[in-house]
VMD Tcl script that draws the C-alpha trace (Angstrom):
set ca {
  {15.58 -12.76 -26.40}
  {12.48 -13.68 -24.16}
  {11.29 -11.39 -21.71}
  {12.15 -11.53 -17.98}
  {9.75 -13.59 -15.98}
  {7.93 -11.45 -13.61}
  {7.87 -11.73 -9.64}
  {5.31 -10.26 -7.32}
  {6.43 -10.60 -3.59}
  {3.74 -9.27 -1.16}
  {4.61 -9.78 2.35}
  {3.67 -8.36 5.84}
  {6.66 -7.87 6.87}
  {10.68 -7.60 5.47}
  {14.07 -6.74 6.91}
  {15.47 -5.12 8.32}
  {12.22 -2.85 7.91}
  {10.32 -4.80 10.20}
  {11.54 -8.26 11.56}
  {8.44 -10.20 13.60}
  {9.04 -13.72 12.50}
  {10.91 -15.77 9.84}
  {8.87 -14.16 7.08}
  {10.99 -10.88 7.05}
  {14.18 -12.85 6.70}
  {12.80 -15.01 3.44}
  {10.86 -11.82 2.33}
  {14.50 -10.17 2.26}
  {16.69 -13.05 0.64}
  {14.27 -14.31 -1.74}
  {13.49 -10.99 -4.22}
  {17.21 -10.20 -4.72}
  {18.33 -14.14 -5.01}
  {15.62 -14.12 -7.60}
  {16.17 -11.30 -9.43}
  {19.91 -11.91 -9.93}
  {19.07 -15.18 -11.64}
  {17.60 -13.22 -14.01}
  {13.45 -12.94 -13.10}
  {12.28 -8.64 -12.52}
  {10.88 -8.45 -9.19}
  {8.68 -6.33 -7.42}
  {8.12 -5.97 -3.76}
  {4.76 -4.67 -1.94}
  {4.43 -4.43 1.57}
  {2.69 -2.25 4.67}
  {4.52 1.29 5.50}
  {4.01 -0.19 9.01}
  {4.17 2.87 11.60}
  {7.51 1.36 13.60}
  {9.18 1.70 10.21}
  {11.78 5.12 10.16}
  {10.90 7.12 6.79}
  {14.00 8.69 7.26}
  {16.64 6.54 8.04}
  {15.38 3.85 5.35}
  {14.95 6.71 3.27}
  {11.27 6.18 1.97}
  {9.48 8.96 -0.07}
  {6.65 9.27 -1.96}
  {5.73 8.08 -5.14}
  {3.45 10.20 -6.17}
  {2.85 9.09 -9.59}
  {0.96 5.94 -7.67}
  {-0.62 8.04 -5.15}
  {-4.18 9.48 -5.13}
  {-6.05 6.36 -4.70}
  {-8.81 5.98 -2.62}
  {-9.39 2.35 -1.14}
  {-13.06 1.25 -0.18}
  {-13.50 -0.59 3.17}
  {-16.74 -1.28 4.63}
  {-18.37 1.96 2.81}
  {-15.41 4.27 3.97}
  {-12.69 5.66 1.59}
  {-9.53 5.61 2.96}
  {-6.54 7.53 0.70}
  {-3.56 5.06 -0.41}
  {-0.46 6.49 -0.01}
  {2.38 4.64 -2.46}
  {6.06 5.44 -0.96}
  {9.33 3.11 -1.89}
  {13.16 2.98 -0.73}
  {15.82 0.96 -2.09}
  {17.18 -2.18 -0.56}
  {19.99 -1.88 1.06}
  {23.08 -3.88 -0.36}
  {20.43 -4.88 -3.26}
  {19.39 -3.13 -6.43}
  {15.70 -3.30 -5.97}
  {13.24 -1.19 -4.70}
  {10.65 -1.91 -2.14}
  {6.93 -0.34 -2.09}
  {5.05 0.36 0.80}
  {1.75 1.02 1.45}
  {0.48 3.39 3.60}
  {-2.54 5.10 5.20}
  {-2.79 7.36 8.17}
  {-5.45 5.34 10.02}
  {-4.31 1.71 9.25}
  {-0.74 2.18 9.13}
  {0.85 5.49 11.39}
  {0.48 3.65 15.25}
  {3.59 2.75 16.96}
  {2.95 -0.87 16.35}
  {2.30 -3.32 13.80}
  {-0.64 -5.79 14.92}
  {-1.32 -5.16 18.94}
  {-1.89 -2.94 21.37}
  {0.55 -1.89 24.41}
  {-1.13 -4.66 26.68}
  {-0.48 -7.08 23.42}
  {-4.20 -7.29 22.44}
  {-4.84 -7.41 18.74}
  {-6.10 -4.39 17.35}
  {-9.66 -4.53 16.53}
  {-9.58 -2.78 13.11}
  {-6.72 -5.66 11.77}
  {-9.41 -7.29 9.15}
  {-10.03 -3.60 7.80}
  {-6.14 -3.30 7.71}
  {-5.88 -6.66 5.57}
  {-8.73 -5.64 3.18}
  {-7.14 -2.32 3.07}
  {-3.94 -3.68 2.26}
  {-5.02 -6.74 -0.19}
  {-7.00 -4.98 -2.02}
  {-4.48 -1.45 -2.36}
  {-1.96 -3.86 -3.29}
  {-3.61 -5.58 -6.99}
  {-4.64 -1.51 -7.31}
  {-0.99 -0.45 -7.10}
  {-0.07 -3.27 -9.29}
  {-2.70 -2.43 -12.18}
  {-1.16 0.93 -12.00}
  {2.16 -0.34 -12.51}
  {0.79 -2.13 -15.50}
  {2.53 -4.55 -14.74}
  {1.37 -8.66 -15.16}
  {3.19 -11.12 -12.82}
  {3.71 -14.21 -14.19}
  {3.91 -15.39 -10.15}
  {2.63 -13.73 -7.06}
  {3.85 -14.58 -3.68}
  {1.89 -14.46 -0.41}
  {3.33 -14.19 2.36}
  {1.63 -13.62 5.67}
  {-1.95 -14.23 6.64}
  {-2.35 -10.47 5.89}
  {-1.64 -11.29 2.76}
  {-4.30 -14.04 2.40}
  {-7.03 -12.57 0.85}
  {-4.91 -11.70 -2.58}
  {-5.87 -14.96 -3.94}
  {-9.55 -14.85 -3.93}
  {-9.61 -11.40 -4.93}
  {-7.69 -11.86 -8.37}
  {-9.04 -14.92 -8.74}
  {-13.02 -13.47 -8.29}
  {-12.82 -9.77 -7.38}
  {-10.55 -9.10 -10.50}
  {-10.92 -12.43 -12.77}
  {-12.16 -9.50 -15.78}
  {-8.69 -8.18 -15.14}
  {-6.25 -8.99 -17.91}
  {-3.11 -8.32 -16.09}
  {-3.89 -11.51 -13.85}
  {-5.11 -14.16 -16.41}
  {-1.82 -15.93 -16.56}
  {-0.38 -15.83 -13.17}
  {0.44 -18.29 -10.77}
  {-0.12 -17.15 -7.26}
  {1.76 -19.30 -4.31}
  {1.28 -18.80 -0.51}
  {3.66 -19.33 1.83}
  {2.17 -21.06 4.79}
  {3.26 -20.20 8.29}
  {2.31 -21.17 11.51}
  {0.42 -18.02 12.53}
  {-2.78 -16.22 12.10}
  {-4.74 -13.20 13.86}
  {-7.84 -14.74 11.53}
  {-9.36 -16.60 14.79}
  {-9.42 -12.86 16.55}
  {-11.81 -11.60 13.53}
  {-15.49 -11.54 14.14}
  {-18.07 -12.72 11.83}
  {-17.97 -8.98 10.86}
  {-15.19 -10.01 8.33}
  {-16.90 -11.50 5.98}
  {-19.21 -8.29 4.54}
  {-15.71 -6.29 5.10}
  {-13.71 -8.54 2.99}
  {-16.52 -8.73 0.11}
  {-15.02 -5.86 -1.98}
  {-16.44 -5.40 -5.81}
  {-18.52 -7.88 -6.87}
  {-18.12 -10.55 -4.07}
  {-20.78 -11.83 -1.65}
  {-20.49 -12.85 2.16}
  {-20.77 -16.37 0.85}
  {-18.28 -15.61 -2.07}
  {-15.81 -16.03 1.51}
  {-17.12 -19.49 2.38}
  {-13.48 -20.55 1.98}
  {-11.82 -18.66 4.89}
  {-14.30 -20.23 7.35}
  {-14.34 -23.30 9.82}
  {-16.67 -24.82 12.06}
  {-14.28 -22.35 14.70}
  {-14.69 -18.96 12.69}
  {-12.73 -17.15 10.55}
  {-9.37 -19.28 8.94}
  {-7.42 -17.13 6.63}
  {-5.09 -19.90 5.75}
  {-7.71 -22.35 4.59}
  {-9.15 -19.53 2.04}
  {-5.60 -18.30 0.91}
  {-5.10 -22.16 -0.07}
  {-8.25 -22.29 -1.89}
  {-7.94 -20.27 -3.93}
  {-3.72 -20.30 -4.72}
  {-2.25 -22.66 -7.35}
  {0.27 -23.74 -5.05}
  {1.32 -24.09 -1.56}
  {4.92 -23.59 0.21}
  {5.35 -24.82 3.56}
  {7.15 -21.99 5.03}
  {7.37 -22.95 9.18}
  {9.66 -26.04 9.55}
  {6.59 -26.57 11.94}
  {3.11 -26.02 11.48}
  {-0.04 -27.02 14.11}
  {-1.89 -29.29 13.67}
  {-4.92 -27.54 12.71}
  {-2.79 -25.93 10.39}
  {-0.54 -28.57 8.86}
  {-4.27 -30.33 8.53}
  {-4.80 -27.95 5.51}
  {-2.67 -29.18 3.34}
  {-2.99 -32.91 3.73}
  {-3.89 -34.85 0.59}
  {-3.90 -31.30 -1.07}
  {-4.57 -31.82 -5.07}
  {-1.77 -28.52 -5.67}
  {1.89 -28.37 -6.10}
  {3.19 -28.06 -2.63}
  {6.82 -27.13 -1.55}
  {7.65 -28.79 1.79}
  {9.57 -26.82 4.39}
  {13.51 -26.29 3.36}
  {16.79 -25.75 5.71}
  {17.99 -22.06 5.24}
  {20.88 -23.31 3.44}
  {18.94 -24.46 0.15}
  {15.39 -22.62 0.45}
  {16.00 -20.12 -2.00}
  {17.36 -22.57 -4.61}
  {13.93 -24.68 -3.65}
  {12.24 -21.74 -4.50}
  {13.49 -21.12 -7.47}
  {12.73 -23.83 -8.84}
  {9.05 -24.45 -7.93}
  {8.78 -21.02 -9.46}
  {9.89 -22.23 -12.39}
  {8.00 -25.68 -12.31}
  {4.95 -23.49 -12.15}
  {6.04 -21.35 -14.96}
  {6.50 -24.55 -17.17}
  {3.37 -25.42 -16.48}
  {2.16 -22.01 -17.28}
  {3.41 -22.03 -21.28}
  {1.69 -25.36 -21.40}
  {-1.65 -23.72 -20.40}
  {-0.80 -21.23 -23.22}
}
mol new
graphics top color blue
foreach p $ca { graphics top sphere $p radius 0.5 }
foreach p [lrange $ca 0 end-1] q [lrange $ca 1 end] { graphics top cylinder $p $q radius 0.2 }
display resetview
């Protein structure tokens, strides 16, 4: 019997913990449609502070917990917690840190300004989540993006942690939506983001002539692309045009997940090939 194909989903947001766009919908369906037909699955996302510990019934892993994340020459302490899915049998991990995560919102302030530590919150977050996955020891045969704060995953297993075994043979997809906080960042970003042994100019990727453009790295550096906004701008849409990767055009709700499926497993033919 051959092993279960493994799924990483790591998303910014997932009902009915939080519900901000169309993400937390797919982030929901997808990891249980996909684990009944058969794949293991595991779920990352931010312990967000509008999230209720206790009615979703989140505690603390602490066999996970104790690490300390590095951003921008401070150590911040990553806290691992999980819950089960309601009406699912999977578990969901969240990630969470007093200073990033605990305010009573997720990306802006109470006069709807983004908050000006949200590229430290991504770094934080990108970079806890391939930690909390090496301590799983765990090696997904796909990762899935979704989110732009999710969009620095790609280059960082594909340069930060190329040495690291556990990644060699995955596949990592982003799901690209039609929104972005990347164009609030300052150039400031760039040294933030360079965790390990990456360089400002290691980021060359996630910049335009306009500034910062988390999308345009995320593609870079993925093996594949799924159009998750039935409609994207067209600075964004731009991206992908004439794109030399597998990309997954935009589905109807009634036959995404099969889609999905299916470019997952496209990718994982295509991954024995490669040996």
């Amino acid at each position: 019997m051959t092993d279960k194909k493994k799924v990483l989903i790591v998303t910014q947001e997932m009902q009915p913990y939080t519900a901000l766009s169309e993400i937390s919908e797919i982030a929901r369906k997808l990891p249980q449609y996909v684990q009944e037909k058969g794949m293991e699955i595991r779920v990352l996302m931010p312990r967000f502070g509008t999230i209720n510990e206790r009615r979703h019934r989140l505690h603390e892993v602490v066999r996970l917990s104790g690490m300390n994340i590095i951003v921008d020459d401070d150590d911040f302490p990553l806290i691992i917690k999980v819950a089960s899915l309601p009406g699912a049998r999977m578990q969901v991990y969240f990630l969470d840190n007093e200073d990033f995560f605990r305010r009573k919102s997720v990306f802006e302030n109470a006069e709807g300004k983004p908050f000006e530590d949200n590229a430290d919150r991504m770094v934080f977050f990108c970079k806890g989540v391939i930690e909390t996955v090496k301590k799983f020891g765990w090696p997904p045969d796909i990762i899935h993006c979704h989110g732009w704060m999710t969009s620095l995953i790609p280059i960082y297993i594909r340069e930060a942690y190329k040495t690291e075994p556990l990644f060699h043979h995955s596949k990592i997809i982003y799901s690209l939506y039609d929104n972005s906080l990347g164009e609030t960042f300052t150039d400031g970003f760039y040294a933030k983001a360079s965790i390990n042994n990456l360089e400002e100019d290691d980021l060359g990727a996630y910049k335009n002539e306009k500034g910062v453009n988390l999308h345009k790295g995320a593609i870079s550096y993925s093996d594949a692309i799924i159009q998750g906004s039935e409609s994207l701008s067209d600075s964004v849409s731009g991206l992908i045009e004439n794109l030399d990767k597998p990309i997954l055009e935009h589905q109807s709700e009634e036959d995404y997940l099969k889609a999905y499926l299916e470019f997952y497993n496209t990718l994982l033919a295509e991954q024995e090939v490669e040996g």
